[in-house]
C-alpha positions in Angstrom: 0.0 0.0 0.0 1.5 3.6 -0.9 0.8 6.5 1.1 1.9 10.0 0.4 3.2 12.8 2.9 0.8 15.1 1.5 -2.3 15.1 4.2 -4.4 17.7 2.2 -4.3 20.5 -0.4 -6.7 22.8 -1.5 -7.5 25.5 -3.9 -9.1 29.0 -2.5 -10.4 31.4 -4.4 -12.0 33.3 -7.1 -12.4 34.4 -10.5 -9.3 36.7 -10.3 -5.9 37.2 -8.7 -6.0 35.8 -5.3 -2.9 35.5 -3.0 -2.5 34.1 0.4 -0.6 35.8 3.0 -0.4 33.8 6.1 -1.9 31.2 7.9 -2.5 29.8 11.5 -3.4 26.8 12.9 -5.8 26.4 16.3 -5.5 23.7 18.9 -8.1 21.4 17.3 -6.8 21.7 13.6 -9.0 24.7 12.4 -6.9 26.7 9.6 -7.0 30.7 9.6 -6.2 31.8 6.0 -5.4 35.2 5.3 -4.7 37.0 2.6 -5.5 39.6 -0.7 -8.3 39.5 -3.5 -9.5 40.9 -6.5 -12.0 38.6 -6.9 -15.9 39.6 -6.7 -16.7 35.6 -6.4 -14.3 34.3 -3.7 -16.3 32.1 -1.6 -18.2 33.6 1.6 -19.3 32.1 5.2 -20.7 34.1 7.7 -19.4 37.3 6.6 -18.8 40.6 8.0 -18.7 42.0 4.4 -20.2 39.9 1.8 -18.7 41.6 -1.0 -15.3 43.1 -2.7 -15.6 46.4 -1.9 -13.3 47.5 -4.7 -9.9 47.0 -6.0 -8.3 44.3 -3.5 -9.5 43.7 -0.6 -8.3 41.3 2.5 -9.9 38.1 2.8 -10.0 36.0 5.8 -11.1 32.5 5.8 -11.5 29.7 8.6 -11.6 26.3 7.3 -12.6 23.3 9.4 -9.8 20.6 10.9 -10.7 18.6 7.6 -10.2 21.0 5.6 -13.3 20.8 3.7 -15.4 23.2 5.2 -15.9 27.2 5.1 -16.6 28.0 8.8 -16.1 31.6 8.2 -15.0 33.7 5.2 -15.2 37.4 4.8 -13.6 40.1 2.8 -12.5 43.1 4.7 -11.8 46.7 3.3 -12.7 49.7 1.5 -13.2 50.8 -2.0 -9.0 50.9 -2.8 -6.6 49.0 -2.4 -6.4 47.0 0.9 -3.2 44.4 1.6 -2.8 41.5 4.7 1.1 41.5 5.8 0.3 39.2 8.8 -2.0 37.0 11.0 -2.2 35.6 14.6 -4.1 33.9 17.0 -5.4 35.5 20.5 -5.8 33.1 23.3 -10.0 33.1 22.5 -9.8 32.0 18.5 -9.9 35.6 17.5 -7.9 36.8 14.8 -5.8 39.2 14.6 -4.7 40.8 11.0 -1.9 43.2 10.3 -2.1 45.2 6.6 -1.8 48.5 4.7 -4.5 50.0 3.2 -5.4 53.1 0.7 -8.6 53.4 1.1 -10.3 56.2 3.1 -13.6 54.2 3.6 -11.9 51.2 5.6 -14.4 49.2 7.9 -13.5 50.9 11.5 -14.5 50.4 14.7 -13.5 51.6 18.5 -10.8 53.1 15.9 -7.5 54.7 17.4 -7.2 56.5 14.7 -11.1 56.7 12.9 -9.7 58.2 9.3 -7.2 57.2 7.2 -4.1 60.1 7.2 -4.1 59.9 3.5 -1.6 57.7 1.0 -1.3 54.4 2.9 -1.9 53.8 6.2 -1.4 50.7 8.6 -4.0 48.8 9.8 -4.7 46.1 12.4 -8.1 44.2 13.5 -9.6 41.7 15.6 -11.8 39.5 13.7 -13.7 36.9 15.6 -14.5 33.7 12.9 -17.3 31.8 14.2 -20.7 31.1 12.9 -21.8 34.7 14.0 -19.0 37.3 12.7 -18.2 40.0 14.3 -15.5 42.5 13.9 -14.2 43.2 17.8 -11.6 46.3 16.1 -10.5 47.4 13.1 -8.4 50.5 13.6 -5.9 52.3 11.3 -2.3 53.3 11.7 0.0 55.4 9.9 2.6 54.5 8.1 4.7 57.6 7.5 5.6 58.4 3.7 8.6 58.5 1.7 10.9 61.4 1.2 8.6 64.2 -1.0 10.2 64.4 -4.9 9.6 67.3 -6.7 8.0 69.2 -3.2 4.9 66.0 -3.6 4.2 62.4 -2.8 2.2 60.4 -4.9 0.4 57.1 -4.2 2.5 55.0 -6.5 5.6 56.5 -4.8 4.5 55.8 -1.8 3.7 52.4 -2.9 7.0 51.5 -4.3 8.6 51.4 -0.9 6.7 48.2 0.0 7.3 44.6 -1.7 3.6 44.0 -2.1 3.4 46.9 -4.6 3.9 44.8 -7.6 0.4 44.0 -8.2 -1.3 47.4 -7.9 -4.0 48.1 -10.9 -4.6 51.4 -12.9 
């Protein structure tokens, strides 16, 4: 009898470019996916935001210990561009996501910082992936710019000082 090393792979996504950033495991097996989307179709469970809000938004999606199983998906962001950078686990299953975002309309709340400075801006939240979502914080930090060229900073300079950059869309 052959056996194989490989316990289980899966595909995640959508219709367009999806990338994974990070994942987590829990005590009893439950994966924590998080990561970037421009899909409009990437697959849903329980979601604080049913829907892309524009551009790329963050997606983060809990998956049973099998594997096989949505227990929560959700995008998360505004209408421009919104990147994952890391994830972790709190002691109570929440999650806990690191990014960058653009857009001024990120989902906020019991903010630090309510409004995004302008450019890019940091962001962290607590996300709690169960069968009823809830978003425990979502706040935004800045991320200060890039030297000013020409007495201005635009958006794509600003951009170009982070790795992720690379797949930003007119």
């Amino acid at each position: 009898m052959f056996t194989t090393p490989l316990e289980r792979a899966t595909y995640l996504g959508g219709t367009d470019l999806d990338v994974g950033h990070g994942i987590v495991v829990d005590a009893v097996r439950n994966s924590y996916i998080v990561g970037g989307t421009f899909s409009t179709d990437f697959p849903t469970a329980n979601p604080l935001q049913a829907i892309n809000a524009g551009d790329e938004d963050v997606f983060l999606t809990k998956l049973n210990r099998t594997g096989k199983a949505l227990v929560f998906s959700t995008y998360l962001g505004g209408s421009s561009f919104d990147e994952p950078s890391g994830i972790a686990l709190g002691p109570s299953g929440d999650a806990y996501i690191q990014g960058t975002t653009a857009s001024s309309d990120f989902p906020v709340l019991k903010a630090l910082q309510p409004t995004n400075a302008g450019g890019l801006d940091a962001f962290v939240a607590r996300i709690r992936p169960t069968t009823v979502s809830g978003t425990n914080l979502s706040l935004l930090l800045r991320r200060p710019a890039k030297e000013k060229r020409g007495g201005r900073t635009t958006l794509k300079d600003r951009l170009s000082a982070w790795p992720f950059a690379r797949r930003i869309r007119p």
